[in-house]
C-alpha positions in Angstrom: -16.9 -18.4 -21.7 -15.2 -19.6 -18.3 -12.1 -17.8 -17.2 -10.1 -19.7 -14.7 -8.5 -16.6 -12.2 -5.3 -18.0 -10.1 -4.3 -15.8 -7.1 -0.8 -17.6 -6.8 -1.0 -16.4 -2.9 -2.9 -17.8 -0.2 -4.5 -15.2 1.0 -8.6 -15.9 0.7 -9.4 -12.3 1.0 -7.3 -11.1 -1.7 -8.7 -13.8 -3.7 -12.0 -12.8 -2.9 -11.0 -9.3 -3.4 -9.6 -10.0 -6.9 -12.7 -11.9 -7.9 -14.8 -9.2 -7.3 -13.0 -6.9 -9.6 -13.1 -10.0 -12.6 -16.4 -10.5 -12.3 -17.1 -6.2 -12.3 -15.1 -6.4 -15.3 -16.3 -9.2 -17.1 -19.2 -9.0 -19.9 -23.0 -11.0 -19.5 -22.2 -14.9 -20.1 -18.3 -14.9 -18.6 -18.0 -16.8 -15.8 -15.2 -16.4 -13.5 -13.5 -19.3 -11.4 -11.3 -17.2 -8.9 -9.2 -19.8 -7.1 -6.1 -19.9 -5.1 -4.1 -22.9 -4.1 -4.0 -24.8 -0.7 0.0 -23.9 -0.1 2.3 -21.0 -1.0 3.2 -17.9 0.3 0.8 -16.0 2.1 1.9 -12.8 0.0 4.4 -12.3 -3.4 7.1 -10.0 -2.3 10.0 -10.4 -4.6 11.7 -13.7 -6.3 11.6 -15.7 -3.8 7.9 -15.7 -2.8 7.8 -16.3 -6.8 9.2 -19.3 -6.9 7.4 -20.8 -4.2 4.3 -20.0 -5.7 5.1 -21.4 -9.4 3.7 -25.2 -8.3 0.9 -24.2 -6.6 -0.2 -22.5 -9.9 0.5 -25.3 -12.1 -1.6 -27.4 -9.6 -4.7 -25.4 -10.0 -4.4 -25.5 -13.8 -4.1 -29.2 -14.0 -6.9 -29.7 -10.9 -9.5 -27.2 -12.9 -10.7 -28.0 -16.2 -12.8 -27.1 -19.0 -11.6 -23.4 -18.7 -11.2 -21.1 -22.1 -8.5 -18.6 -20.6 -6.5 -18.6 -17.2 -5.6 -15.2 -15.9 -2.1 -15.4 -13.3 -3.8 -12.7 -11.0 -0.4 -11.6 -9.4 1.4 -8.6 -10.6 4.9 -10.3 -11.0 3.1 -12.7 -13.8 4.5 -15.1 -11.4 4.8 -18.7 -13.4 3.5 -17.6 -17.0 5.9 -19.0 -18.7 5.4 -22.8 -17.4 1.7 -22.4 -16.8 1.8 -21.7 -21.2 3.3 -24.9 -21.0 0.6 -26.7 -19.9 -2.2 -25.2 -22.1 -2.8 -24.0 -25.2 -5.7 -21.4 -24.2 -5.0 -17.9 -23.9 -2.6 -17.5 -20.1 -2.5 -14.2 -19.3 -0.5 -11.9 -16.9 -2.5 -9.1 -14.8 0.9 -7.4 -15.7 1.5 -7.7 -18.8 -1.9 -7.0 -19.5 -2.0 -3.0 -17.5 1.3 -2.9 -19.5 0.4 -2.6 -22.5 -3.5 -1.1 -22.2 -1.1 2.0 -20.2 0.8 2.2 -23.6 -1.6 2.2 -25.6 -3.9 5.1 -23.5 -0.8 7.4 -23.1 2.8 8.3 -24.0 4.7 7.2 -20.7 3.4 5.6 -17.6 4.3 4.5 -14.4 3.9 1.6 -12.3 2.8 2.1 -8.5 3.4 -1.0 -6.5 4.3 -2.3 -2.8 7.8 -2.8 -1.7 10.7 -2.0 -3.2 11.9 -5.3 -3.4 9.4 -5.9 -5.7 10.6 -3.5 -8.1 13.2 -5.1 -9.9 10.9 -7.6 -10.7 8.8 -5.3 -12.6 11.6 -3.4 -14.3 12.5 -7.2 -15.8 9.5 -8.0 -17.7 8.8 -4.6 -18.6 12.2 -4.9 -20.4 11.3 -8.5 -21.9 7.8 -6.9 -23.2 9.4 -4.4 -25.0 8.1 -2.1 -22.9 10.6 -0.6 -20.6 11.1 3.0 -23.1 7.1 3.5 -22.5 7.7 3.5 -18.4 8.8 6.7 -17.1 9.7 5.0 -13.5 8.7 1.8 -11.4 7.9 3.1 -7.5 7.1 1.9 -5.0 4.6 2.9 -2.2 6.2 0.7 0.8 2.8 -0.4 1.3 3.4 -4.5 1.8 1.0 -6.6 0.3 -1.1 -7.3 3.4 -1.7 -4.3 4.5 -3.7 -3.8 1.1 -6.3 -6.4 3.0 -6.6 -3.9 5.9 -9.5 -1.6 5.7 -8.2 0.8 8.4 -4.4 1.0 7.3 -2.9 3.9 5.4 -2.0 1.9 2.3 -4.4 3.3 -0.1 -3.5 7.2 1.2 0.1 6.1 0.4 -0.6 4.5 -2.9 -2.5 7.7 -3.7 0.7 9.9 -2.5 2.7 7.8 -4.9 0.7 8.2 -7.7 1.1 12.3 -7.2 4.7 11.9 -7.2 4.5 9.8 -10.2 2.1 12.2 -11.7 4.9 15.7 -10.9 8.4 13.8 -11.8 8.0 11.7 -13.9 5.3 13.7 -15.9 3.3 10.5 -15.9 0.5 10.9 -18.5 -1.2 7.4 -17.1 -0.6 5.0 -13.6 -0.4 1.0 -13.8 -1.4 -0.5 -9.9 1.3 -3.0 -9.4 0.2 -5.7 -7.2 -3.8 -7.8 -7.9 -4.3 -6.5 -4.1 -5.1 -2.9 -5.2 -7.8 -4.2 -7.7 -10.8 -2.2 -5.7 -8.8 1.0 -5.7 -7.8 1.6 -9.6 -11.9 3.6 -9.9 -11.5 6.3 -7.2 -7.7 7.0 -7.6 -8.1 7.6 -11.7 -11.0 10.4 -10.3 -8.8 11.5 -7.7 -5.8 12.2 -9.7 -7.4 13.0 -13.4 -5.9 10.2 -15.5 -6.0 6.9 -16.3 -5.3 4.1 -13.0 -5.0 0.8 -14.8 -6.4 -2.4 -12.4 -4.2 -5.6 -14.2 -7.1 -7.7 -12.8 -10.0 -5.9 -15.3 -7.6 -5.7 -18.4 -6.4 -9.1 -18.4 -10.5 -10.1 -18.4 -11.2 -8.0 -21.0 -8.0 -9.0 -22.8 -8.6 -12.6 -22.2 -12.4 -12.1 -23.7 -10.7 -10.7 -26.7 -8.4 -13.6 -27.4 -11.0 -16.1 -27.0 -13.4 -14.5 -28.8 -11.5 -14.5 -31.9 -10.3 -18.4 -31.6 -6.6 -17.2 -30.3 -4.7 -20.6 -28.8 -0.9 -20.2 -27.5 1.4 -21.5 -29.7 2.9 -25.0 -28.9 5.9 -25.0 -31.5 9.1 -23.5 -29.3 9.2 -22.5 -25.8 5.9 -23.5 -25.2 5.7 -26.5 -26.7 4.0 -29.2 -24.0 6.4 -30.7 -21.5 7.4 -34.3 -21.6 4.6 -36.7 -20.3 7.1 -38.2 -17.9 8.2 -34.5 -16.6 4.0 -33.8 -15.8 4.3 -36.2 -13.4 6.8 -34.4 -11.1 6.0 -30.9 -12.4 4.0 -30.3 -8.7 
């Protein structure tokens, strides 16, 4: 089985970073292609860093063949919808993915994540998952994405902090780690704090195993039907 693992954002460390958690999570005979593309944003902040990264996504798909699932390794499930489009393997969102293991481990959860212009973001697909009644509260750490790739910041101490907060007001029974970027933290902050810290990047592996294991293809009747050969051409 070959997963194909798209960090929409250019940074190489993160990439790096979020193949090391895929491949940690993936069983014997999966191999993981972890890939970013050559342009885009540097980080995913909010809807506009979204939307530049969409092509660069679709570029990777169409450059990197012969892959049984593609994981969108960025929390906002930046560019699922089109990149479903162009496939009929399993395309899976790190998001959606934490989402619904979290609901499925405990009554309520909430989602811990960087800015707070990246919230609202959040609060929009867990709405269009159906999900939005099992999330007590989307908060944010005002850690930026960046300073997740710097060993000697305080980012992970304030993610941590967060996730207490979570844990006393919102009676939080489980946590969701809202950006790929906090991949290598989601082991030590479940021990820290006594309940399940979901990592998107490991349940969208196991999730994507699942779905090609038992033959699952995305539907191409509907929204996702295949675009238009003459609209491929210009799609990136």
């Amino acid at each position: 089985m070959r997963l194909l693992v798209i960090n929409p954002n250019t940074t190489a460390s993160m990439t790096e970073k979020i193949g090391i958690a895929a491949r940690r999570a993936a069983t014997p005979g999966t191999e993981i292609v972890a890939t970013t593309p050559p342009q885009g944003p540097v980080s995913i902040e909010g809807y506009y860093d979204e939307a530049l990264a969409v092509p660069g996504i679709l570029q990777m798909m169409r450059n990197t063949p012969d892959f049984d699932a593609v994981i969108i390794a960025c929390f906002d499930d930046t560019g699922i919808d089109a990149a479903r489009c162009l496939t009929d393997v399993p395309v899976l969102g790190i998001g959606e993915a934490a989402y619904h293991f979290a609901s499925m481990l405990s009554n309520k959860f909430s989602v811990v994540t960087t800015l707070a212009r990246s919230v609202p973001a959040l609060e929009h697909n867990l709405h269009r998952y159906g999900l939005a009644a099992r999330c007590a509260r989307v908060r944010s750490s005002e850690v930026a994405v960046l300073d997740l790739e710097h060993p000697g910041s305080e980012a992970s101490d304030r993610i941590s902090a967060e996730i207490g907060r979570a844990v006393a007001e919102d009676r939080a029974e489980a946590i969701v780690l809202g950006c790929a970027g906090m991949a290598d933290l989601a082991g030590r902050l479940s021990a820290e704090h006594g309940l399940p810290v979901l990592d998107g990047v490991s349940c969208a592996v196991r999730l994507a195993e699942a779905m090609v294991g038992l033959g699952l293809r995305t539907s191409r009747l509907g929204g996702y039907a295949p675009p238009p050969v003459h609209k491929l051409d210009v799609a990136v």
